[in-house]
C-alpha positions, 0 to 999 in steps of 0.5 A: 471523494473522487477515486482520482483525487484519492492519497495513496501512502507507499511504504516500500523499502525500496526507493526504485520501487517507491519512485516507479509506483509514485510516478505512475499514479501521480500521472493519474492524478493521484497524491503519493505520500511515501515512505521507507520502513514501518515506523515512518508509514505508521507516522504517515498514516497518522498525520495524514490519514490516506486513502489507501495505503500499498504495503511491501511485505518485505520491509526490514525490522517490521515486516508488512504482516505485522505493520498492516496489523498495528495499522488495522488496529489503530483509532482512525486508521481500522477503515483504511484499505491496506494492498499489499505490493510484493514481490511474494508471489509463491503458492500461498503467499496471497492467502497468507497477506490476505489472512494478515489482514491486507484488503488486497493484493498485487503482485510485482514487479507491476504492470504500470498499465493495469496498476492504475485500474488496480488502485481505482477498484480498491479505491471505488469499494 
């Protein structure tokens, strides 16, 4: 499947944050699929089973750590590459959504330049 025609699901809180990060990839010719808490992305990924999926880390009631655990260990979904997007970018923080289990990391607030390169690369491996 070519990278461009890849669904990428968004779960992000942060609707500002959703819509940026939907627009700047569905230029590239991406779909985005979004959604606003972890119980909704975990329903999204079910019934369409993404490409990729970028997680914020700091969701409410269920943060990223534990969302990106429950979706790693879902039938059908254990293959799918979870990136984190956050805001978390003290010492550690990276080495600490990578151990959760995050396929990779990406910090914000993005770069809209580079993050369509970004997603290509975690697509392409």
């Amino acid at each position: 499947m070519p990278a461009r025609s890849a669904r990428i699901l968004y779960i992000e809180d942060n609707s500002e944050n959703r819509t940026l990060v939907k627009r700047v990839l569905e230029a590239e010719g991406y779909t985005v699929l979004e959604a606003s808490n972890a119980r909704v992305g975990l329903a999204q990924a079910l019934a369409n089973h993404p490409d990729l999926i970028l997680m914020d880390i700091n969701l409410p009631e269920v943060d990223g750590y534990t969302t990106t655990a429950r979706l790693k260990a879902t039938p059908g979904l254990q293959g799918v590459k979870v990136v984190a997007l956050t805001a978390n970018v003290m010492k550690g923080d990276r080495e600490k959504t990578l151990a959760a289990g995050c396929d990779g990391y990406i910090q914000k607030p993005i770069d809209v330049d580079q993050l369509p390169r970004q997603i290509a690369r975690f697509l392409e491996t």
